[in-house]
C-alpha positions in Angstrom: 0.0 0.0 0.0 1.5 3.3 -1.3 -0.2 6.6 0.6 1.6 9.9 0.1 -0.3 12.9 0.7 0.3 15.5 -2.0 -0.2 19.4 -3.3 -1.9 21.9 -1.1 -5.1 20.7 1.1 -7.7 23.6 0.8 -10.6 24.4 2.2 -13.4 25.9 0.3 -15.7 26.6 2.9 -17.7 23.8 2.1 -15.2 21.3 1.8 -11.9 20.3 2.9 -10.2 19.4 -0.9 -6.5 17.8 -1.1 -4.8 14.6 -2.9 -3.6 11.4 -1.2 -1.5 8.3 -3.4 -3.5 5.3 -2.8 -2.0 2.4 -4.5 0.2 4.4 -6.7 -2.9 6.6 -8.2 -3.1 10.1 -7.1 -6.6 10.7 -6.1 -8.5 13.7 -5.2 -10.3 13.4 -2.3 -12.4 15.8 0.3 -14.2 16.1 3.6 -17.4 18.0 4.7 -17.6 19.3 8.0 -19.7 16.1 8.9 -16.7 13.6 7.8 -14.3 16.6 9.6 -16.2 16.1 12.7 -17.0 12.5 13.0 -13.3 11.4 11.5 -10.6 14.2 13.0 -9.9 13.4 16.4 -9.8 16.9 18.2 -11.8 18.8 15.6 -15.6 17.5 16.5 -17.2 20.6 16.7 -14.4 22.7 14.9 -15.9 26.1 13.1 -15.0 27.1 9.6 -12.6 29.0 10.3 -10.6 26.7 12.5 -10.6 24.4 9.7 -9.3 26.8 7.1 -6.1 27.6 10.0 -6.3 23.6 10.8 -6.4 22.6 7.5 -3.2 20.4 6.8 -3.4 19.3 10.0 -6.9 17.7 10.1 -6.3 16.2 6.4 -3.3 14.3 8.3 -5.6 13.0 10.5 -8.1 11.6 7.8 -6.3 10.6 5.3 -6.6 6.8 7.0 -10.8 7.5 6.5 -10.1 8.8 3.2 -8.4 5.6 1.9 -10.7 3.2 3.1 -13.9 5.4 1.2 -11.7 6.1 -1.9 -9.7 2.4 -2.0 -11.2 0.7 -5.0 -12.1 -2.8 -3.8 
């Protein structure tokens, strides 16, 4: 299993947007503040503007979630 994290992660207000490698195939992936909540350890009730500051951080801490939902079986 290859996973690099890769480019900028961004947040567009609605969605927290960035790349991850999964099995050699760079793949765009992104998080709502539901996924942001339920998924980022720390960040459960974290405001918009916490996440745009946060931003690289919390797509560190999902990127396991956002392999197993973007991993084609």
């Amino acid at each position: 299993m290859s996973v690099e994290s890769e480019k900028e992660v961004i947040w567009d207000g609605e969605a927290l947007i960035g790349w991850v490698t999964i099995d050699g195939i760079p793949t765009k992936v992104w998080a709502t503040p539901e996924i942001i909540h339920r998924e980022a350890a720390g960040f459960n009730d974290a405001l918009t503007w916490e996440i745009e500051q946060h931003r690289a951080e919390i797509f560190e801490k999902l990127i396991p979630y956002l392999i197993k939902v973007n991993r084609k079986r």
